[in-house]
N, C-alpha and C positions, 0 to 999 in steps of 0.2 A: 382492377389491377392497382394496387401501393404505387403511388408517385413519393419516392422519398424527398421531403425538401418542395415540394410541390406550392405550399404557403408561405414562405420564407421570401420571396421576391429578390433572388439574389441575380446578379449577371455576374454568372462565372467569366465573364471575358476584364469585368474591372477588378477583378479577385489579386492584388497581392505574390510574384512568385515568388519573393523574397520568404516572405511570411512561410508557403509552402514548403520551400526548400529547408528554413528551421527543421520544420515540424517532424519531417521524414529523411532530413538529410543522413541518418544513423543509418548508413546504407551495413549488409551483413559482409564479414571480412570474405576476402576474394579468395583464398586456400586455407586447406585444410590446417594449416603452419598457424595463418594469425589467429584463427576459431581456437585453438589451442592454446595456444598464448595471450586471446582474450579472459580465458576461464580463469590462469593465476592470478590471485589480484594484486597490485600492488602494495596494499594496506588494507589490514583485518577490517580495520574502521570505515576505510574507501570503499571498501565493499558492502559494508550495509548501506551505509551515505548513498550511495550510487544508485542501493534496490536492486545491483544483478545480480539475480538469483545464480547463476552457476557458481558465479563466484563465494558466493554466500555458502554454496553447498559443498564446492570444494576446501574449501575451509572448514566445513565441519567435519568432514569424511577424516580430515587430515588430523584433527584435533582431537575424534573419537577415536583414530587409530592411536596416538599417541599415547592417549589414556590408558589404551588398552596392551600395549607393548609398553610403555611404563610401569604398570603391575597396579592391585588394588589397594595394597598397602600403603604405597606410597603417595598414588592419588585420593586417597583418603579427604584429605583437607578439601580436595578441588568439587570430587563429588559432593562433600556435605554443602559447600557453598551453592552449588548447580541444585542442589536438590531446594535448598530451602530459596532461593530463588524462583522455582518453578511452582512450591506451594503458596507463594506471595502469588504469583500472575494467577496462576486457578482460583485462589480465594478470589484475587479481584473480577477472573470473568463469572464469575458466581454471582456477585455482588451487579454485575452490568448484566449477566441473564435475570437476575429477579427482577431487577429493576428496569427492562427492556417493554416489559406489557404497560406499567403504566406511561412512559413516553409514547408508543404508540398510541394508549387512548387520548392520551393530551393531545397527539396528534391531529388524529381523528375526531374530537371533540371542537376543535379550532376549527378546522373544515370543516364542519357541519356547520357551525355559528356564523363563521366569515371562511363563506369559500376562494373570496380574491386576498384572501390574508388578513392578519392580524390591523385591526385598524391602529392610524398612530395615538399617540398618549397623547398629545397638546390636543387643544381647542378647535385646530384647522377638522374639518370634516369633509372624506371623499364623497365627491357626487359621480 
């Protein structure tokens, strides 16, 4: 049977609740009202800044529908910017998949050489 934590030598009784309470204090909103009013975000930019995904997604729902009950004519300009934006990020993960195997063999070739890591550059030598 998995002992998680089993070699760590921890005593959870000197553990910190402060610390804990950080960590998990994001308790989830108490009705269906504030869950609701969590999702708008206050600012386009708060909302990525922050990583909440709802928010992030309700903001695009709302920006796609814009576009789209704006007409294509006149979103013309917007699209071509989105677009050529989106051929920048694809070239570049192109550019990070090609180049993704040989980091891995660097990787992996380090580990094989020096399995407890990369020795340091000065003169000191680990025993």
């Amino acid at each position: 049977m998995k002992q998680p934590g089993a070699g760590l030598n921890i005593d959870p009784n000197t553990l910190s609740q402060d610390a804990l309470k950080a960590k998990t204090g994001t308790a989830p909103p108490s009705d269906a009202g504030q869950f609701i009013l969590g999702i708008i975000p206050t600012s386009v930019i708060g909302a990525f800044a922050s990583k909440n995904l709802l928010q992030v997604l309700f903001f695009s729902v709302f920006f796609g529908a814009a576009i789209v009950v704006t007409g294509k004519d006149r979103c013309a300009p917007v699209m071509n910017v989105l677009e050529t934006i989106l051929e920048v990020f694809f070239k570049i993960m192109g550019w990070v998949m090609r180049l993704a195997p040989i980091g891995a063999f660097g990787a992996m070739a380090v580990h094989q050489v020096h399995p407890r890591g990369v020795p340091p550059r000065s003169g000191h030598r680990v025993h």
